[in-house]
N, C-alpha and C positions, 0 to 999 in steps of 0.2 A: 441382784436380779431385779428387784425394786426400781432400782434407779435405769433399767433397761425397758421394762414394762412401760414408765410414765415417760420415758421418752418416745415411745414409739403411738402411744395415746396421743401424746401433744403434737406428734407429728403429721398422724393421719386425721385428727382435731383440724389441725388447722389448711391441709389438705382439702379437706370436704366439706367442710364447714365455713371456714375462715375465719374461726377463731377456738379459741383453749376451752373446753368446756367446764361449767364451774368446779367440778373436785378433781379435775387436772389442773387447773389453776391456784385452788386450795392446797392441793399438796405441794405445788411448789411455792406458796407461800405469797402468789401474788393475787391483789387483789385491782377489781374492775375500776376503771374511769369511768364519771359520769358523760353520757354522749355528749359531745360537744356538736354546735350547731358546725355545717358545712363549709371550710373556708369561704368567704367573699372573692366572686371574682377578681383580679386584679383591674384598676380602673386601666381607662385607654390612656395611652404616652398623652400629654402633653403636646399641644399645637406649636411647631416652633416656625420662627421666622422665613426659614426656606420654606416649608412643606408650600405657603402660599405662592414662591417661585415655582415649584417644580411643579404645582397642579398649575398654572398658567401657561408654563412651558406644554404640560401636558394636554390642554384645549389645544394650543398653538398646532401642537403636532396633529393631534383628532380632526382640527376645523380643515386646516390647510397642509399636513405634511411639511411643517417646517423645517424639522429635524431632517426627515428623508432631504429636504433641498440642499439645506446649509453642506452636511454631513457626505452627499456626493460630490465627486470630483467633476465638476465642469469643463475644466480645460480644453476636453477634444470635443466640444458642442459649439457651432459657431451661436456669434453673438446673436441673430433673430430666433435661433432656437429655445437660447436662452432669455431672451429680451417675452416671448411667448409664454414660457414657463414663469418669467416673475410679474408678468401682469395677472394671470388668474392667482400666483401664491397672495400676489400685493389684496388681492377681490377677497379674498378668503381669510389674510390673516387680522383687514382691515374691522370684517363683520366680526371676527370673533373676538377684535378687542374692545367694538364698539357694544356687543352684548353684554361682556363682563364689568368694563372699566369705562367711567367718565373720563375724561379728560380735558383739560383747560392750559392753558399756557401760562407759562411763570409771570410775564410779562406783556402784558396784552395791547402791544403798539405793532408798527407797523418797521417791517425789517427793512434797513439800511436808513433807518432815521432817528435820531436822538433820544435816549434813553436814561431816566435817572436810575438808580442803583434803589432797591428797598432797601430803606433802612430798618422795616421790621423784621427782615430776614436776608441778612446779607448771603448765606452761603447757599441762599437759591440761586443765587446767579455765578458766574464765573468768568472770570477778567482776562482778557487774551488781548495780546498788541505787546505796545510798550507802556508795562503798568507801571507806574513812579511807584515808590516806598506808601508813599500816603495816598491811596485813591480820591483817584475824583468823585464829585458827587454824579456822575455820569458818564456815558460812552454810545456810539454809535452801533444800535442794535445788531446783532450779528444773525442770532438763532433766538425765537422767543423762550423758548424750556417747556416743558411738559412735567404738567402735576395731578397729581389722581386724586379727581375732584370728588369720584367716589368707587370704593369697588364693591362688584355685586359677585361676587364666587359662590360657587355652590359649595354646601358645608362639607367639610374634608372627609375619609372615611379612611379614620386613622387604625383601622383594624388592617388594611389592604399594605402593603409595601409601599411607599409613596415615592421610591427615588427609580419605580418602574414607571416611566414617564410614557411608554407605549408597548403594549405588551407584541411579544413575538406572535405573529403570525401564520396558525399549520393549516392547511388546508385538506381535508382525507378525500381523497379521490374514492 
């Protein structure tokens, strides 16, 4: 009957309390923890490599709706409809690369004219034709390359979903 009594003690204890009061505690023979200080938040994940893609992507889409162009079916739009729609996307996605990102060319000559190869970094450039076994010390400019001379992003906020690149749209009437 003992052992009915202190269970029914420890029960509505911890019930209304939220915890064993000391001589229901004592008679089942245990004794208190010192409080322990409140676990530490967990820190924020870790910045990785994408997250800076998909918040660029994610400007891309905010400045200009990039996503919404790429991602629609154009086919049954004649070509000035479309030739209209990628001039203002071209306006828009131009400033918002130009807000974020520097940019400078790999090779800063003039295209369709003679081009030596950096030798302090060969695999900035990239060899198209007919390339012999051993390259030459040069080749005829094709495309200069683009290099990101600096970037300015805004700091991530890695508490948010990051691979929600544009959030769904409700509108309540």
């Amino acid at each position: 009957m003992k052992r009915i009594l202190l269970a029914f003690r420890g029960f509505f204890g911890i019930l209304f309390s939220g915890k064993l009061s000391d001589e229901t505690a004592a008679a089942l023979g245990l004794s208190r923890k010192a409080d322990a200080p409140p676990p530490a938040p967990p820190p924020p994940p870790a910045a990785s490599a994408s997250d800076g893609a998909l918040q660029l992507l994610a400007i891309l889409q905010r400045d200009s709706r990039l996503l919404d162009f790429l991602m629609e079916d154009i086919s049954g739009y004649a070509d000035d409809q479309v030739g209209a729609a990628v001039r203002e996307l071209h306006g828009q996605c131009r400033e918002a690369l130009r807000q974020y990102l520097k940019l400078a060319p790999v090779i800063d000559g003039v295209e369709g004219t003679f081009a030596r190869i950096p030798a302090s970094d060969p695999s900035a450039v990239k060899l198209i034709g007919n390339v012999p076994a051993q390259p030459p010390a040069g080749g005829i400019l094709r495309h200069k390359g683009w290099r990101a001379a600096s970037v300015q992003l805004p700091p991530l906020n890695l508490r948010q979903d990051l691979t929600v690149i544009a959030p769904a749209e409700i509108e309540i009437e």
